[in-house]
C-alpha positions in Angstrom: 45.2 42.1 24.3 43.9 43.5 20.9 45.3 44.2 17.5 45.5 47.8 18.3 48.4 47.3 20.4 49.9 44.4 19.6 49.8 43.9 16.0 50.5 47.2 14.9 52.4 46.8 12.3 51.0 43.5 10.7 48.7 45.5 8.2 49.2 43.3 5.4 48.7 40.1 7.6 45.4 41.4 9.4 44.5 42.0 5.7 45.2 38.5 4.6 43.5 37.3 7.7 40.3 38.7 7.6 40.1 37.9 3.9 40.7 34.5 5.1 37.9 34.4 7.6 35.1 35.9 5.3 36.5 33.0 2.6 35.7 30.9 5.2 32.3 32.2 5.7 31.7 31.6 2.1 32.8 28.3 2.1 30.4 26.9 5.0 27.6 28.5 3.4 28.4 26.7 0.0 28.5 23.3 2.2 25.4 24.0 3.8 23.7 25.0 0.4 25.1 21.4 -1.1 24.0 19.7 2.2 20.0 20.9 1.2 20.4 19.9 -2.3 21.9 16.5 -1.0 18.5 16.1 1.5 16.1 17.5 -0.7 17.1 15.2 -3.2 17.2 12.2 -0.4 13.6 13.4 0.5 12.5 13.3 -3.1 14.0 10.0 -3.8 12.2 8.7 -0.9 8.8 10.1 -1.9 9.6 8.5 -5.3 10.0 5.5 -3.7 7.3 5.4 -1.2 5.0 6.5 -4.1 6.2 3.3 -6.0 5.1 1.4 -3.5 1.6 2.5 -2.1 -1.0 0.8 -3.5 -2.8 2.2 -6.3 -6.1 1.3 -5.5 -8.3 3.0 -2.8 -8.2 1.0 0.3 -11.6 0.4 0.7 -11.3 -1.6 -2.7 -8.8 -3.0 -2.2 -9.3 -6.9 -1.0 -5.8 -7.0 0.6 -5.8 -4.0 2.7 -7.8 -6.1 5.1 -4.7 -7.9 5.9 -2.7 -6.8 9.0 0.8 -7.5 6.9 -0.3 -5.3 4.0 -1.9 -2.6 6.8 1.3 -2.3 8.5 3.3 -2.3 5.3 1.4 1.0 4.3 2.0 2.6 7.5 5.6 1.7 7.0 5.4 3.5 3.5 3.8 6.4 5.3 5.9 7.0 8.0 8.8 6.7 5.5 7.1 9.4 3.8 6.5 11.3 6.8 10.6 11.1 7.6 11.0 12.6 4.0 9.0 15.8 4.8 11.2 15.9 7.9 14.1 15.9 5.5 12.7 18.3 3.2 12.4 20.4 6.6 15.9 20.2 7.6 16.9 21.3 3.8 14.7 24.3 4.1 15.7 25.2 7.9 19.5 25.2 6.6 18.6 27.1 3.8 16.2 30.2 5.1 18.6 30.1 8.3 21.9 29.5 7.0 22.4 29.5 3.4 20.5 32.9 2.9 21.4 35.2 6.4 24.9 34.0 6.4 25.1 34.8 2.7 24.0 38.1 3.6 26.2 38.4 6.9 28.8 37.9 4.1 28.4 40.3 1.9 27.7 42.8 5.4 31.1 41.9 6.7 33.0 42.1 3.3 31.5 46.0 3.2 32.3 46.9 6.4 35.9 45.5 6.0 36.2 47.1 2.7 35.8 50.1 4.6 38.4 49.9 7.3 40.5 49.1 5.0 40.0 51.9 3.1 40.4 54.2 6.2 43.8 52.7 7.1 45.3 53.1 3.5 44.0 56.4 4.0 46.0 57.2 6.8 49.2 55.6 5.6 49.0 57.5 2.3 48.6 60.7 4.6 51.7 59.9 6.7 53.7 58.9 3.7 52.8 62.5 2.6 53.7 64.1 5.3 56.9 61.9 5.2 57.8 63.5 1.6 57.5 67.0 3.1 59.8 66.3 5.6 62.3 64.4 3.4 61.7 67.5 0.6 62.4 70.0 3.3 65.3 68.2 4.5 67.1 67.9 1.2 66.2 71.5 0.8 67.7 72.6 4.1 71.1 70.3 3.2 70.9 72.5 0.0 70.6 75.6 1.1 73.5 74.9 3.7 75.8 73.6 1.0 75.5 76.6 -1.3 75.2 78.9 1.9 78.9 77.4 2.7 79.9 77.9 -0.7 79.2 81.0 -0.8 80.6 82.2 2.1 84.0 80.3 1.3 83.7 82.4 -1.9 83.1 85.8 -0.2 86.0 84.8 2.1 88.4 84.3 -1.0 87.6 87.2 -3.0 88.0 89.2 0.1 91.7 87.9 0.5 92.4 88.2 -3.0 94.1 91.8 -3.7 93.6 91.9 -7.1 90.0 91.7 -6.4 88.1 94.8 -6.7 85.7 96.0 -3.6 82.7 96.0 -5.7 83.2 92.0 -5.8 83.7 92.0 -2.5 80.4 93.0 -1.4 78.9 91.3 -4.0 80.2 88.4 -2.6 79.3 88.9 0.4 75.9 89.9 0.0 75.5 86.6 -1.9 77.0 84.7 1.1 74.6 86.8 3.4 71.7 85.9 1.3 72.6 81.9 0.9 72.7 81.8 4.9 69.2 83.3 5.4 67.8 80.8 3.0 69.7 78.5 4.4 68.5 79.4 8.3 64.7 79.3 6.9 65.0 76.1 5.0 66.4 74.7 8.7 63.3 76.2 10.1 60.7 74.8 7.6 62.4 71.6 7.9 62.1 71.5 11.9 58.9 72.5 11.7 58.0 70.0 9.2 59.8 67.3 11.1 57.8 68.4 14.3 54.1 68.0 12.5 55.6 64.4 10.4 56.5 63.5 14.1 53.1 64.6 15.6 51.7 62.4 12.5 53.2 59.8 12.8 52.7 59.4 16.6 49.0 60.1 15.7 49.2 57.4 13.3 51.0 54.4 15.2 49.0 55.3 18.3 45.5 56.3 17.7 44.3 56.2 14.3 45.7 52.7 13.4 45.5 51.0 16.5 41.6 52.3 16.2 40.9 50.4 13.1 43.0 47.8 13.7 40.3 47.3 16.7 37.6 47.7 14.3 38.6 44.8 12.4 39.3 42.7 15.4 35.9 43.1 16.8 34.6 43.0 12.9 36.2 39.4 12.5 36.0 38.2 16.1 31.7 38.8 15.4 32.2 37.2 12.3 33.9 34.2 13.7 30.5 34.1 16.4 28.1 34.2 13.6 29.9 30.9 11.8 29.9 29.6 15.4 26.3 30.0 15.4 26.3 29.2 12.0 27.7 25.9 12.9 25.4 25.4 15.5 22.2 25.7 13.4 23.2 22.4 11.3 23.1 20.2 14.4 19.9 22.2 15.7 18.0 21.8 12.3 18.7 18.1 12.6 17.8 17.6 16.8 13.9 19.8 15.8 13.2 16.8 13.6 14.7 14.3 16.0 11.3 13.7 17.8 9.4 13.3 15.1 11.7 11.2 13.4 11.7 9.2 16.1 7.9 8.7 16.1 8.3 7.7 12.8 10.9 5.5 13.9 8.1 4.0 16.2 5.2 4.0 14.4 7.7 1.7 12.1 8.1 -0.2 15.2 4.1 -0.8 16.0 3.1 -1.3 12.6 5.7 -4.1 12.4 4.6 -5.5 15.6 0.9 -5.5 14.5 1.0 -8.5 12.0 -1.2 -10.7 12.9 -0.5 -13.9 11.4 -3.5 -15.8 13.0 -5.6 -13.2 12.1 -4.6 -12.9 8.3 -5.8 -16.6 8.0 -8.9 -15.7 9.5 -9.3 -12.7 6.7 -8.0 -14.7 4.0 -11.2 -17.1 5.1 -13.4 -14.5 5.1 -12.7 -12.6 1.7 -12.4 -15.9 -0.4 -15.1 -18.7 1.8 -17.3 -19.7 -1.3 -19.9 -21.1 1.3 -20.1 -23.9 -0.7 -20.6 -27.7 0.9 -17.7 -29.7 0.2 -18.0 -32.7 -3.0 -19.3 -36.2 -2.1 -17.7 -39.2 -2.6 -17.8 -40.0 -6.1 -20.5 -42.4 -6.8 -19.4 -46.0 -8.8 -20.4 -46.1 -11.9 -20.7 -49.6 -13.3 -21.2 -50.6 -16.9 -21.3 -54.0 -16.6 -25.0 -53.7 -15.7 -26.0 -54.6 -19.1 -24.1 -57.8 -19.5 -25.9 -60.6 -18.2 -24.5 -61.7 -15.1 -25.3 -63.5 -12.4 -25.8 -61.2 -9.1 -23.9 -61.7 -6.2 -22.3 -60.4 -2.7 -19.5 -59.8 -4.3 -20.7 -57.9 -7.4 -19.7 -54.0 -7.6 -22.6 -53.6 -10.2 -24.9 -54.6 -7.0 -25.2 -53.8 -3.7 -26.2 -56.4 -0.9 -29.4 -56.1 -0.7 -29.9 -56.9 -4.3 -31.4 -53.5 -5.6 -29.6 -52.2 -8.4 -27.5 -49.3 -7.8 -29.0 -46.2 -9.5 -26.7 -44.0 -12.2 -26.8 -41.0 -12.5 -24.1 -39.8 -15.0 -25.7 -36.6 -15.9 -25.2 -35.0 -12.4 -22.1 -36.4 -12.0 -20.8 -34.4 -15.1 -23.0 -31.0 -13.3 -20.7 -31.8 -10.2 -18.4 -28.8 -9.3 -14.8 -29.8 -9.5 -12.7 -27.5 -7.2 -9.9 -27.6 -9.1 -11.0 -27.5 -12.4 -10.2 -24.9 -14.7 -13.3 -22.1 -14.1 -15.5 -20.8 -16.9 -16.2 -16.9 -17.4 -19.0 -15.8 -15.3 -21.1 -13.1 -16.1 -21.6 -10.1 -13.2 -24.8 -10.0 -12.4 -26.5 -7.5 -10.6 -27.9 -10.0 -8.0 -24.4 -11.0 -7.2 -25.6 -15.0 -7.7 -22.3 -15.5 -10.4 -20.2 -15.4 -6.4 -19.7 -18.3 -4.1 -22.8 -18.4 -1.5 -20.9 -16.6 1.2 -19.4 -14.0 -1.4 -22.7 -13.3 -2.6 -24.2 -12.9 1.0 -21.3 -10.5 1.6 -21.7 -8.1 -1.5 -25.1 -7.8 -0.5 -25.0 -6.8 2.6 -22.2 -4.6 1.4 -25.1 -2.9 -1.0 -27.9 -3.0 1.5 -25.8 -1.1 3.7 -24.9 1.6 1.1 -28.2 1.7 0.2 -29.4 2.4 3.3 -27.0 5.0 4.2 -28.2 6.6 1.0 -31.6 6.3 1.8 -31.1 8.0 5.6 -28.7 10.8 4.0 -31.9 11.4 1.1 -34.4 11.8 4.6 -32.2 13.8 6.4 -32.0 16.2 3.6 -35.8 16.4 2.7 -36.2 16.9 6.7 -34.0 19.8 5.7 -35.8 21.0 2.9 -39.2 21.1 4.8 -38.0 22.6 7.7 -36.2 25.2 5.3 -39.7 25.5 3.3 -41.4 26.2 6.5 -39.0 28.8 7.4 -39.6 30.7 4.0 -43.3 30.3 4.4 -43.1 32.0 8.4 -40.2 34.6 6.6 -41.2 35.2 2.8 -37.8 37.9 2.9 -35.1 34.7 3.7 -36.4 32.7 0.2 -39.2 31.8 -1.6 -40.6 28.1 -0.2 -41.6 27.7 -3.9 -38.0 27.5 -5.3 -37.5 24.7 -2.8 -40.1 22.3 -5.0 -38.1 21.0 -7.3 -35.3 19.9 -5.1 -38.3 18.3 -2.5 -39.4 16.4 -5.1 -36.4 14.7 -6.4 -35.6 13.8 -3.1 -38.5 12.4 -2.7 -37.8 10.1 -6.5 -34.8 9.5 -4.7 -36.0 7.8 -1.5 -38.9 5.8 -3.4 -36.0 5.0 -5.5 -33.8 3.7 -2.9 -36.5 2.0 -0.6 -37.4 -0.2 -3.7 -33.5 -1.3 -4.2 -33.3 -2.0 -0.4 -36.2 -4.1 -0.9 -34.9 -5.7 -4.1 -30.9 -6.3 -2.1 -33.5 -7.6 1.0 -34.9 -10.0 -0.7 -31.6 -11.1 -2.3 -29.9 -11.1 0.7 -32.6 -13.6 2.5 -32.3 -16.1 -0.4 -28.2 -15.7 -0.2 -28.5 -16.7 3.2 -31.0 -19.6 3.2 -28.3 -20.7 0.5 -25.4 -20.7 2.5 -27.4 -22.0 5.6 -28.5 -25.2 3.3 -25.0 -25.4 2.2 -23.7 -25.3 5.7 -26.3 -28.3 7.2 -24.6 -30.3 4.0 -21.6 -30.0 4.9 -22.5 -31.0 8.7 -24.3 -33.6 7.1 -21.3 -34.9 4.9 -19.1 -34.8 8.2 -20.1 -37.4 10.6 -18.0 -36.0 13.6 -17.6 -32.1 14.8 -14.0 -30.4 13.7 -12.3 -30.7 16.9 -14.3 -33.6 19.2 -13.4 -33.7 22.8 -11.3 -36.4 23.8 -13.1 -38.4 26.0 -15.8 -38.6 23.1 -17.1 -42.4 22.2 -17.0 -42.8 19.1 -20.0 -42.4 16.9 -21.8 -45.4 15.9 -24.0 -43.6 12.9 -20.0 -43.1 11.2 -20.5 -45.9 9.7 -23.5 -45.8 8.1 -22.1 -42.6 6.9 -21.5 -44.1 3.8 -24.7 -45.0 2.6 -26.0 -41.4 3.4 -23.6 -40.0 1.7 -24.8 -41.8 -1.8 -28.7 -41.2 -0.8 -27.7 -37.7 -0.4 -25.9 -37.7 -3.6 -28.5 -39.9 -5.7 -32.1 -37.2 -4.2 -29.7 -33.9 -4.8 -31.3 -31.9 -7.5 -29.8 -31.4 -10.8 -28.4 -28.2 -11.5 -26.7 -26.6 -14.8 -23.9 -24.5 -12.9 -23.3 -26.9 -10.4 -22.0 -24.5 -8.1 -24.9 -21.8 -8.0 -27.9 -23.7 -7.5 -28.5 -25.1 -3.2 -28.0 -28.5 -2.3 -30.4 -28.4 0.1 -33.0 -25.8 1.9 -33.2 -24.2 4.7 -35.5 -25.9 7.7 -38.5 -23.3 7.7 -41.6 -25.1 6.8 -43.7 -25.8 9.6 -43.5 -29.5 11.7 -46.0 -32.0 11.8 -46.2 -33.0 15.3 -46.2 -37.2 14.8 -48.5 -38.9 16.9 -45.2 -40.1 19.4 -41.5 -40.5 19.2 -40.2 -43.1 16.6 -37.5 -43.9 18.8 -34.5 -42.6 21.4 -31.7 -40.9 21.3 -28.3 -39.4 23.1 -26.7 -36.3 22.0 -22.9 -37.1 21.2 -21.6 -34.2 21.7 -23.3 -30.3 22.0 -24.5 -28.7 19.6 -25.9 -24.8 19.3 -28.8 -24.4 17.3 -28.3 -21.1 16.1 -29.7 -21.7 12.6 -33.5 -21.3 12.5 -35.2 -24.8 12.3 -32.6 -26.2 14.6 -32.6 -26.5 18.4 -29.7 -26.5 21.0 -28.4 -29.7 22.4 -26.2 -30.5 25.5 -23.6 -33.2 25.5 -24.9 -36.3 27.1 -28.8 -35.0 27.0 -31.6 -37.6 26.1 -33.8 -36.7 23.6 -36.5 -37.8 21.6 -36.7 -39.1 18.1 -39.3 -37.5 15.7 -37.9 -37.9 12.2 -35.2 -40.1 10.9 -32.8 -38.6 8.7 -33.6 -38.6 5.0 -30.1 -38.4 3.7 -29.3 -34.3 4.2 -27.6 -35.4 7.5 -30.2 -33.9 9.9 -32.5 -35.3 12.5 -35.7 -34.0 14.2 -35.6 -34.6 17.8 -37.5 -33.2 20.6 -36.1 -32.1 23.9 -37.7 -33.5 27.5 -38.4 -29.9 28.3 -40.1 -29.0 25.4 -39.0 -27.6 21.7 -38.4 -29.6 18.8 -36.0 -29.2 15.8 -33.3 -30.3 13.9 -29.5 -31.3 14.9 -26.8 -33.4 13.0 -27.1 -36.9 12.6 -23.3 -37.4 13.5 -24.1 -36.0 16.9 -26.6 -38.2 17.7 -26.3 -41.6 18.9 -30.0 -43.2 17.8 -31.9 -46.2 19.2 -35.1 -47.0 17.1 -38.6 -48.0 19.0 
């Protein structure tokens, strides 16, 4: 079934209803060209908000992108950021493959439209004028015949009429003769014009209309294809993004599944660790010494073996309180304003620069000689002298470097000895490991842990910062093998040596004892199958000759 045949005489509606269907067209590409603007201003709104949010500082200096929560929160910012190019991609797929070709189609299918329309008005203002013609020679005919009649009827008269003369008569009937030839060729023009308005109008209702009509149908059935297909590209611009969406659906997914919690601590303890051995016990400072009093057991002023107990107000005042408001430091370059272990850290953040600086410097004067040598061979590539200037200030740049990886060495040896004497105080000030197995005895040098702990306080040196200066040093001088063992001991519980002037012991092992601790919390022992060193006092359990 097509227009041709079946609608043939809706010319107005097929008018109207392909009008309607290019509207249409216009419409859905005005929707489509509001639905970009709607997801490139999503997208934008999103990169405003994702740039909001990313930190502002490079992560590599940054202290809290080591943590797993602030890690995955970034990757969450970028893979939001990543769905807003998607978006911005599904607001220019519309718009190059909708907006703009359907725009276009438009103004294709209004032309061609405009012109079978213009070929059908055409064809009805040629039948309408070959519809005059036949309605002009058929009034022409009916007047002819009238005034052929009338003249006949007045022949006819005059010819009956005696008084009449004969010269009238003829007259008259020439006249009459005359009105029915006209009248016989206007019946002849009209027939023949009826015949060629018929021939027309067959020509019209038949062929030529039916034709455009069929034009327009297959006009506004492809039309009605291309908005199908039209229709179909804003479901296909969304399903191309779909996967990648959906990886950044996932990597949303992963990065929220990789906090770490446990491990956070563990950086938290890492970044901010001072390295510093935790306070003493607060020594008792008692000023009633200078009243005269009688000593006795129970006196605070005086312990129980009658010695009186030594003051020391001036360190105690040099003692680093924790939670005390801090002072302003001053950076140095030597990093020795940070906690031991932040110290320790920095610099072996800035030996390691420095020696990446120093290997990039050596690989480029290897460069430059190699690059000198081919000049020299090949004088045409370059002249080996123009190379000088560079060689040398690579070489002022390694000398220059090898002396500040010496200089952060150095530093770095005496940041560690510090935090390795700070670490054997803090053994020292603990008289049992962290976490001692169960089945441990307990240890019977806890209770003279006391005591220790106010030797240790009374022979630690004084020190204006408090907080910068080593409590005690690390065990490298050389021992002085004692004529025997001073007495015998059992190891507690194990301990590694790792530490250099310390030695490895196993739970349960009996061992030798060389030295008695001097109030840092160490003792020298010596193991059965040889090597001697130090181990925590807590660990022991001592038995003097």
């Amino acid at each position: 079934m097509d227009w041709g045949t079946e609608l043939w005489d809706q010319f107005e509606v097929l008018e109207r209803h392909t009008q309607w269907g290019l509207d249409l067209l216009d419409k859905y590409v005005k929707f489509v060209k509001e639905r970009t603007e709607v997801e490139q201003a999503y997208a934008k709104q999103l990169r405003s908000l994702v740039k909001k949010y990313l930190p502002k500082r490079l992560a590599k200096d940054d202290p809290e992108s080591k943590f797993s929560q602030q890690q995955s929160f970034v990757q969450i910012l970028q893979e939001v950021n990543d769905f807003a190019g998607q978006r911005e991609l599904v607001a220019e797929n519309l718009g190059v493959r909708v907006c703009l070709e359907l725009a276009k189609y438009s103004q294709e299918m209004k032309q061609e439209r405009k012109m079978h329309f213009q070929e059908g008005r055409r064809a009805q203002q040629q039948l309408e004028s070959s519809f005059k013609q036949l309605e002009n020679s058929k009034r022409k005919f009916e007047r002819d015949c009238r005034e052929a009649e009338k003249a006949a009827q007045t022949a006819e008269r005059l010819d009956q009429d005696i008084n009449a003369t004969k010269a009238d008569v003829e007259k008259a009937k020439q006249q009459a003769h005359l009105r029915s030839h006209m009248a016989e060729e206007s019946k002849n023009e009209y027939a023949a014009q009826l015949q060629r308005f018929n021939r027309d109008q067959s020509h019209f209702y038949f062929s030529q209309m039916p034709q455009i009509f069929d034009k327009l149908q297959d006009m506004d059935e492809r039309r009605a294809a291309h908005l199908g297909a039209g229709y179909g590209l804003l479901s296909e611009a969304e399903l191309q993004v779909v996967p990648i969406i959906a990886k950044c659906l996932e990597g949303m997914k992963v990065a929220a599944d990789a906090v770490d919690a446990k491990n956070d601590s563990q950086v938290l303890i890492e970044l901010h660790k001072s390295g510093f051995a935790r306070p003493g016990d607060v020594e008792f400072e008692d000023f009633s010494q200078p009243m005269n009093r009688v000593p006795s057991d129970s006196s605070l002023g005086t312990p129980s073996d009658g010695r009186p107990e030594l003051r020391s107000s001036g360190r105690s005042r040099a003692k680093r309180w924790p939670f005390g408001k801090k002072n302003k430091t001053v950076v140095t370059e030597d990093f020795s304003h940070l906690p031991p272990e932040q110290q320790r850290k920095r610099l072996q953040q800035q030996l390691e620069e420095r020696n990446r600086e120093l290997q990039k410097e050596v690989d480029q004067r290897e460069a430059l000689k190699k690059m000198k040598d081919v000049y020299e061979k090949t004088p045409q590539m370059g002249d080996p002298a123009s190379l000088e200037p560079r060689i040398t200030e690579t070489l002022n740049n390694i000398e220059r470097l090898k002396l500040e990886v010496q200089k952060y060495e150095a530093w770095l040896v005496e940041a560690e000895s510090r935090v390795l004497s700070n670490r054997g105080d803090s053994l020292g000030r603990h008289p049992r490991p962290p976490e001692p197995p169960a089945s441990a005895p307990p240890d019977s040098s806890s209770t003279n842990s006391g005591p220790q702990d106010d030797k240790e306080s009374s022979e630690e040196p004084l020190s204006e910062e408090g907080q910068d200066a080593p409590i005690y040093t690390e065990f490298d001088e050389d021992f002085e093998e004692p004529a025997s063992p001073i007495g015998h001991c059992v190891a507690i519980y194990h301990f590694e040596g790792s530490s250099e002037g310390t030695i490895s012991m196993a739970e349960g092992e009996d061992l030798s004892l060389m030295e008695e601790d001097k109030g840092d919390g160490w003792t020298r022992v010596r193991r059965k199958q040889g090597g001697e060193g130090y181990v925590p006092t807590s660990y022991l359990r001592v038995t003097l000759s």
